[in-house]
Backbone bond lengths (Angstrom), bond angles and torsions (degrees), N, CA, C in turn:
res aa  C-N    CA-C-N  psi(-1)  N-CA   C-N-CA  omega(-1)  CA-C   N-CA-C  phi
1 X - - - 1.451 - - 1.527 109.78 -
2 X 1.457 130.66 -53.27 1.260 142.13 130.09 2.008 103.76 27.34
3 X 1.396 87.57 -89.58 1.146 133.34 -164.61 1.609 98.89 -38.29
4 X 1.526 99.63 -64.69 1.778 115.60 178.30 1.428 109.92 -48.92
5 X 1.451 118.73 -54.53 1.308 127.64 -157.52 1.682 94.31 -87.28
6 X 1.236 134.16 -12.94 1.558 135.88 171.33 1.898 101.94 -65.05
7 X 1.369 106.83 -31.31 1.582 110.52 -172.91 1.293 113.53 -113.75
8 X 1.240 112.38 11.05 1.596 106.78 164.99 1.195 105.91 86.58
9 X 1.766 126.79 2.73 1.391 112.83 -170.65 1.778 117.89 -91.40
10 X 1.438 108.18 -12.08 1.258 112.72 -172.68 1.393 112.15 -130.39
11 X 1.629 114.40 147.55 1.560 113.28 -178.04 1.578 86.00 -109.99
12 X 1.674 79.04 -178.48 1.475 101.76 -174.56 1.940 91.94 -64.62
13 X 1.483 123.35 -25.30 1.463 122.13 -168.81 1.730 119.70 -63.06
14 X 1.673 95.94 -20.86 1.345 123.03 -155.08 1.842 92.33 -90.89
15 X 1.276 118.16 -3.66 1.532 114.85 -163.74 1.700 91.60 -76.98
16 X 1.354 116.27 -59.63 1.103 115.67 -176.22 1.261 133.70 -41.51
17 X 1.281 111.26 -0.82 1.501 122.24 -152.98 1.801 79.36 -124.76
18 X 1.053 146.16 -58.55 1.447 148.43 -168.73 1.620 108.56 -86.08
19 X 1.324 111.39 -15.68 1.977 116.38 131.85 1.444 120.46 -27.84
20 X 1.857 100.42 -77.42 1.367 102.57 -168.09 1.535 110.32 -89.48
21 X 1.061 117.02 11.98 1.723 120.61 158.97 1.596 105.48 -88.95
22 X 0.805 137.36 -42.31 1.585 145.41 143.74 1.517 103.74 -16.02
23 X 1.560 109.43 -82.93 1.454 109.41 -161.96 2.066 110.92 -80.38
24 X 1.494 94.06 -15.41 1.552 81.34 177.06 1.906 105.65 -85.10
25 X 1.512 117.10 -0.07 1.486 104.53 173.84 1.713 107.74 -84.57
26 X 1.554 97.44 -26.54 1.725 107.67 -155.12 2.066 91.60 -84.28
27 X 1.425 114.84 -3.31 1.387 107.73 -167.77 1.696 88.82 -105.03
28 X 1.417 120.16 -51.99 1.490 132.84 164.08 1.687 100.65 -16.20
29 X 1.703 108.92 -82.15 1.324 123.99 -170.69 1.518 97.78 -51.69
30 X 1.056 146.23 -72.24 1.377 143.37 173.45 1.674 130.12 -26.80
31 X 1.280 98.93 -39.82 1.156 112.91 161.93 1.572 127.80 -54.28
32 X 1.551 93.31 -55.00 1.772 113.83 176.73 1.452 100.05 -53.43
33 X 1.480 116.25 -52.22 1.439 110.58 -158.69 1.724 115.14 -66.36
34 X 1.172 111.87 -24.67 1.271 140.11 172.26 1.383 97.23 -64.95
35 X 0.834 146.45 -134.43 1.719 139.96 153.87 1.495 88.42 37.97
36 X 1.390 119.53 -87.68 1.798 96.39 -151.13 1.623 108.52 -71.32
37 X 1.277 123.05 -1.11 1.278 124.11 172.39 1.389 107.48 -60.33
38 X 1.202 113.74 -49.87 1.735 137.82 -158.37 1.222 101.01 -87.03
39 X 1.171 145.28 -41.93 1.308 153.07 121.17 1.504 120.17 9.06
40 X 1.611 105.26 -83.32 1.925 113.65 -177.13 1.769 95.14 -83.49
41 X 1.388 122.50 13.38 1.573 112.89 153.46 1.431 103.64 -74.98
42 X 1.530 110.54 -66.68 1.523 120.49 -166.13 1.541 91.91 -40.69
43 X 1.066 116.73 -68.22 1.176 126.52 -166.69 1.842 117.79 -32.46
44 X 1.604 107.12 -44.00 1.407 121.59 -179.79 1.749 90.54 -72.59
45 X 1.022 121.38 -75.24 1.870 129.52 -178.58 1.846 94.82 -19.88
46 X 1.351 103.56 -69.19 1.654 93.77 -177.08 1.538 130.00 -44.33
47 X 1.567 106.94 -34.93 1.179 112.98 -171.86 1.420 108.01 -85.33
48 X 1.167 137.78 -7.82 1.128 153.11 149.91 1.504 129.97 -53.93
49 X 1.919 107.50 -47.15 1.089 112.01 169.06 1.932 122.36 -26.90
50 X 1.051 128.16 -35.73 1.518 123.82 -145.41 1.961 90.39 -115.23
51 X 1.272 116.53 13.06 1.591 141.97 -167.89 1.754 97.38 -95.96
52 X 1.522 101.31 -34.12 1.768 113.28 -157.78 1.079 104.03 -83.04
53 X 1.277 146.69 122.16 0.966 143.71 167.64 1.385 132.52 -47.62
54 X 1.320 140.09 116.66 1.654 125.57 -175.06 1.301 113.49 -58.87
55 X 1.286 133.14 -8.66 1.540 128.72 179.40 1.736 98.09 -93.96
56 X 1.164 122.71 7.18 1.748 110.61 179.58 1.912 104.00 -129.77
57 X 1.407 90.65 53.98 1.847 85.32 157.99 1.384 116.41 -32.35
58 X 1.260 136.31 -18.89 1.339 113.86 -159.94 1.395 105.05 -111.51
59 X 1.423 121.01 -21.50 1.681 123.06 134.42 1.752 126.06 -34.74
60 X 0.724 73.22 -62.43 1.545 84.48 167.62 1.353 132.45 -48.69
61 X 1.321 100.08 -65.67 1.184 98.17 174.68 1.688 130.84 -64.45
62 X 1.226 83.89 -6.95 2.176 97.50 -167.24 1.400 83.25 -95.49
63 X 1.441 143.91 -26.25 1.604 142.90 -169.92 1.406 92.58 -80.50
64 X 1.451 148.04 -55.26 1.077 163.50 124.65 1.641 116.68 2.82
65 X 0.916 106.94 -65.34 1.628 119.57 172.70 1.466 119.02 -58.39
66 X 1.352 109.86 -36.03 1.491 131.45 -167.83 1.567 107.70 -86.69
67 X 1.518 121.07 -52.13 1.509 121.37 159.03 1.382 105.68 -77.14
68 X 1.017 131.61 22.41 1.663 127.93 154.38 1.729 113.99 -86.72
69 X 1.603 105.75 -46.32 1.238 114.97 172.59 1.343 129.44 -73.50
70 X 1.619 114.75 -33.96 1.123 129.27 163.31 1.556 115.63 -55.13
71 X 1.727 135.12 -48.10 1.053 131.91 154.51 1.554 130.86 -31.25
72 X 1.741 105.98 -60.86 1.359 117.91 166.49 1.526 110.89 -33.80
73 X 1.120 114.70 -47.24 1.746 117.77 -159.57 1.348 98.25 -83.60
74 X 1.499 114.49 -49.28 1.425 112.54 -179.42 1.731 118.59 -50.61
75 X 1.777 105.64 -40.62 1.839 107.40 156.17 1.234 122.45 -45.93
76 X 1.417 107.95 -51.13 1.509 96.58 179.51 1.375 146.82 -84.20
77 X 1.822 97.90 -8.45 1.400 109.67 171.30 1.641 95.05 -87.82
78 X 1.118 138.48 18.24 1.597 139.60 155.27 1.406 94.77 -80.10
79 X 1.162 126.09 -61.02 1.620 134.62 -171.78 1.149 93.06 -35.96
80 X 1.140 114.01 -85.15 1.767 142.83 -171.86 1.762 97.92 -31.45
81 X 0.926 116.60 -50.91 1.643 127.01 -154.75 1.542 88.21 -77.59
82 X 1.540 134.54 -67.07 1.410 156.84 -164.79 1.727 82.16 -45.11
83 X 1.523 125.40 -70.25 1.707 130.09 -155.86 1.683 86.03 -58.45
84 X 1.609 109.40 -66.02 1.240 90.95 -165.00 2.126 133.90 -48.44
85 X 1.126 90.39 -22.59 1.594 102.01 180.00 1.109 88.25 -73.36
86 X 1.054 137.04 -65.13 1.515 121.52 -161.40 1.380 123.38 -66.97
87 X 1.422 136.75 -36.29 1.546 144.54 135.80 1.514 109.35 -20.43
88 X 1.421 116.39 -64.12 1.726 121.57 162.98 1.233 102.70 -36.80
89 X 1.231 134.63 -62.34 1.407 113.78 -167.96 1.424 126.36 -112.16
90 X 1.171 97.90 2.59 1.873 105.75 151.68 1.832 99.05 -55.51
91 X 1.490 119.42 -48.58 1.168 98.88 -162.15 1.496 106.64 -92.15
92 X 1.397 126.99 1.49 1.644 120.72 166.22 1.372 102.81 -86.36
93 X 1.100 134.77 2.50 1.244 128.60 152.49 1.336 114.66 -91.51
94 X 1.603 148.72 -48.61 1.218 145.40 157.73 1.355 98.16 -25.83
95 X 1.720 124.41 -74.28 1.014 110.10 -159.91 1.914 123.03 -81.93
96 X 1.022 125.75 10.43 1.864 148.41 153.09 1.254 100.06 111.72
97 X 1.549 129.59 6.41 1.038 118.24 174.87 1.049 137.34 -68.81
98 X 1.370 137.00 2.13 1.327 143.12 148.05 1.659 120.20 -61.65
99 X 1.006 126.45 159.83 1.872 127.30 -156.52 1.779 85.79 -92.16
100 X 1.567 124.78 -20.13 1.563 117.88 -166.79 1.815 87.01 -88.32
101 X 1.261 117.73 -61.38 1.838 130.50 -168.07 1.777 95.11 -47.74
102 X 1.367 119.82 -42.42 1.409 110.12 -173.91 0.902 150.34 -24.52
103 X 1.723 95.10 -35.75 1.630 124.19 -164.04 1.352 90.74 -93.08
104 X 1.301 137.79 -1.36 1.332 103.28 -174.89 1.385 112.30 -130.27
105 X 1.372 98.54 30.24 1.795 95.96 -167.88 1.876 70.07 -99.49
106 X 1.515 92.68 175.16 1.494 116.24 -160.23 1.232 92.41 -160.75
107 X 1.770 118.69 98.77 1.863 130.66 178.33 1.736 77.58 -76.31
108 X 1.683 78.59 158.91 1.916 97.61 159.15 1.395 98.28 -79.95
109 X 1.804 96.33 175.14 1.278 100.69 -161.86 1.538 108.43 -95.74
110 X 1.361 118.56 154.19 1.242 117.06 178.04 1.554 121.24 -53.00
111 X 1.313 121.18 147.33 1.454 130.95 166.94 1.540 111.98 -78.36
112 X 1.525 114.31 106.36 1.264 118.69 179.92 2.004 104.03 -52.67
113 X 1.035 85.76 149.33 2.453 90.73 165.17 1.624 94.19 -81.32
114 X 1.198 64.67 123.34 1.312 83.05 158.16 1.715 142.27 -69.66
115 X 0.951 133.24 80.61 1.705 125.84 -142.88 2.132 96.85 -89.28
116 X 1.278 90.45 108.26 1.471 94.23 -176.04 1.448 134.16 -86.44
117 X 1.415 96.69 17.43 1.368 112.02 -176.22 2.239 86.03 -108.08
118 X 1.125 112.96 -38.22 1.023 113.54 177.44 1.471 117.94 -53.29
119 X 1.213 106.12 -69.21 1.692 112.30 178.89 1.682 97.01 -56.81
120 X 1.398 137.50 -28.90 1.224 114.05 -178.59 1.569 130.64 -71.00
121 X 1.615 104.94 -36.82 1.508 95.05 139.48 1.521 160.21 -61.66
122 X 1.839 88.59 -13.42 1.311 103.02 -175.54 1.548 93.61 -71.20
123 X 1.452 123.91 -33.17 1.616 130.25 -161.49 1.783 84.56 -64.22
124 X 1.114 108.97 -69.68 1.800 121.89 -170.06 1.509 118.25 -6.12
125 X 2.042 87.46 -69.49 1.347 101.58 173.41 1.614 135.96 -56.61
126 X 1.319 100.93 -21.28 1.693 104.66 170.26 0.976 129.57 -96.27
């Protein structure tokens, strides 16, 4: 943030906005982690499959049922994960950080130094 406000690109108005780029990466990452949690479950459920006995269909089927639901969620925290990347970089483009957005941000212009021996002659002469 530092960094922004060192180049003139961000106000104090602009914080709010690099807030919710904050919480939509930290909800993104959360998401993922969730997913691979749900993930090395399915993963345990499968390895289990051959655990069930063939005389208890009704084991089965709830082991079955359970990595059915677990999948579902695992789709949708892809959903979830896919919006959030893209929100991430909707706003590295708002803010020019992408190598294409670059070109078009426009810093203010630098403050020349002032050389004060200069302007003191300039005073002289008039």
């Amino acid at each position: 943030m530092w960094a922004f406000e060192d180049m003139g690109m961000l106000t104090k108005v602009d914080a709010a906005a690099v807030y919710a780029y904050c919480c939509v990466w930290s909800k993104t990452l959360a998401v993922e982690q969730q997913q691979a949690e749900m993930r090395e479950a399915v993963r345990v459920l499968r390895e289990n499959v051959p655990d069930i006995r063939k005389d208890d269909p009704a084991g089965l089927i709830q082991l079955f049922q359970e990595i059915v639901g677990l999948e579902k969620l695992i789709s949708k925290c892809t959903d979830q994960s896919r919006a959030g990347w893209m929100a991430i970089r909707q706003y590295l483009v708002e803010f020019g950080l992408t190598p294409a957005s670059r070109g078009r941000i426009k810093l203010p212009p630098k403050e020349e130094e002032k050389d004060e021996f200069a302007a003191f002659q300039l005073a002289r002469v008039k």
